[in-house]
Structure formats: structure tokens, C-alpha cells
C-alpha positions as protocol buffer text, in pm:
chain_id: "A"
residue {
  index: 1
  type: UNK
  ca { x: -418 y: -597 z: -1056 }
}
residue {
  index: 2
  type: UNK
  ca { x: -101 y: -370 z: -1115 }
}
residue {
  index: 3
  type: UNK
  ca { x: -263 y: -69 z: -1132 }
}
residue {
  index: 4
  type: UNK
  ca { x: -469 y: -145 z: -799 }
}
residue {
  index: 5
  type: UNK
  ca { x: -179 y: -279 z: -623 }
}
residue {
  index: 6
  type: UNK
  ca { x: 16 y: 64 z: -738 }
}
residue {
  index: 7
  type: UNK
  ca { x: -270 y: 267 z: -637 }
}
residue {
  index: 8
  type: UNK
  ca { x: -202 y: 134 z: -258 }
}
residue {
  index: 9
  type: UNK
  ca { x: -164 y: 492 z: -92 }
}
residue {
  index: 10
  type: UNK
  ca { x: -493 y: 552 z: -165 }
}
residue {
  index: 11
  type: UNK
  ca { x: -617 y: 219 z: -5 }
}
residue {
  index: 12
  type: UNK
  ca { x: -419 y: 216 z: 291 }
}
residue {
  index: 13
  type: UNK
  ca { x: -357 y: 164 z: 583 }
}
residue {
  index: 14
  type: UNK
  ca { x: -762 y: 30 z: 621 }
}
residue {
  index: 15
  type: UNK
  ca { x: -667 y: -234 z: 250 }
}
residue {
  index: 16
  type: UNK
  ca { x: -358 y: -316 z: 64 }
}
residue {
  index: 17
  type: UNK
  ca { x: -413 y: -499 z: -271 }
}
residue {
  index: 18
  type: UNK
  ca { x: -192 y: -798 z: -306 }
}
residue {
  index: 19
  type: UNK
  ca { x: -83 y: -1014 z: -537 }
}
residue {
  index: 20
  type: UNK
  ca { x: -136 y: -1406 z: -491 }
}
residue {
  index: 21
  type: UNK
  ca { x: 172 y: -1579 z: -308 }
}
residue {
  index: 22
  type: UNK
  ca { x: 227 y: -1814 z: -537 }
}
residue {
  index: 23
  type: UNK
  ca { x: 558 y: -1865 z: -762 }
}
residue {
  index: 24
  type: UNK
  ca { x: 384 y: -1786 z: -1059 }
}
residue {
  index: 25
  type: UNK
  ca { x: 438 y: -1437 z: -950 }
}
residue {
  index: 26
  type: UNK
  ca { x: 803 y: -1425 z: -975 }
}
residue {
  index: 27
  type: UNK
  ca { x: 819 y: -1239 z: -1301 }
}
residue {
  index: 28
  type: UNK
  ca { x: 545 y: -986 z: -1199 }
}
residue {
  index: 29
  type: UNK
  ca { x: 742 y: -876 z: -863 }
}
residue {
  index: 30
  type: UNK
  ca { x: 1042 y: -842 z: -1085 }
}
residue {
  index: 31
  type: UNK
  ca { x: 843 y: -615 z: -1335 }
}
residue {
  index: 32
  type: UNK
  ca { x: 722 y: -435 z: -1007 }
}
residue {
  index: 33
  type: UNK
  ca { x: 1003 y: -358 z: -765 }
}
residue {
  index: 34
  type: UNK
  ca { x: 827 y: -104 z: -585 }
}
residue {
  index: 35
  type: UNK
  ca { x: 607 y: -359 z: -442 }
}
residue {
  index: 36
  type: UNK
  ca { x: 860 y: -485 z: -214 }
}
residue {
  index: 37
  type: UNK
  ca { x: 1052 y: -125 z: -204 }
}
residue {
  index: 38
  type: UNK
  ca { x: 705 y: 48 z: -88 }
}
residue {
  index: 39
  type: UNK
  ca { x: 406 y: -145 z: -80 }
}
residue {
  index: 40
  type: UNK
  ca { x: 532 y: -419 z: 195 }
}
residue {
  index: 41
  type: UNK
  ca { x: 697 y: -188 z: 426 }
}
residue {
  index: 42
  type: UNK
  ca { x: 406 y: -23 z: 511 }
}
residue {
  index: 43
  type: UNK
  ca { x: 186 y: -288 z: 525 }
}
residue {
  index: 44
  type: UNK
  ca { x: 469 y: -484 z: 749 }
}
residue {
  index: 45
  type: UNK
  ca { x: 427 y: -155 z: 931 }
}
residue {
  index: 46
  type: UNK
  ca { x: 29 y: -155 z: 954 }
}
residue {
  index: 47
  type: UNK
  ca { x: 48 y: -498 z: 1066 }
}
residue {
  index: 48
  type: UNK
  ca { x: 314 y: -450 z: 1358 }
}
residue {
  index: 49
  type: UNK
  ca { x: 57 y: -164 z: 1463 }
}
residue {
  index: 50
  type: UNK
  ca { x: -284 y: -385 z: 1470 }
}
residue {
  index: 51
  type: UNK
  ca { x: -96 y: -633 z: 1619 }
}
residue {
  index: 52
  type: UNK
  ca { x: 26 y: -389 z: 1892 }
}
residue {
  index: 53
  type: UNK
  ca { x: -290 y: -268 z: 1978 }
}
């Protein structure tokens, strides 16, 4: 799962690879701060764009 969810550039913007939203992921967005540095901008970003039309 890390390495797809690191590999996101490659996916994106058509997929982004995400982890379950559960709280059992705490420790793995801690081990992985450029998920919410990098990852979730731009898919925040994708989605504001879809949405937009």
C-alpha cells in the first residue's frame, strides 16, 4: 500500500491510492507525512476541479 500510495504522480489525476479512513491508520500517516503534505492537496485539488465542471 505505501509504495502505491507514494507512487501517486504516476496515477493521478485519473486514481489516487488511499489508505482506509479508519483510526487504525494513525501510526501509518505519521510514518508517511507526505501523504497529507502532497498526496491530499492534489487530490483536494482534482476534486474541486470535477466538481467544477
Amino acid at each position: 500500500m505505501t509504495e502505491t500510495a507514494r507512487n501517486w504522480r504516476a496515477w493521478a489525476p485519473r486514481a489516487f491510492a488511499l489508505p482506509h479512513p479508519s483510526w487504525r491508520n494513525t501510526a501509518w500517516l505519521k510514518k508517511n507525512p507526505w501523504f497529507q503534505a502532497e498526496l491530499l492537496p492534489a487530490l483536494r485539488a482534482r476534486v474541486r476541479e470535477v466538481m467544477d465542471g
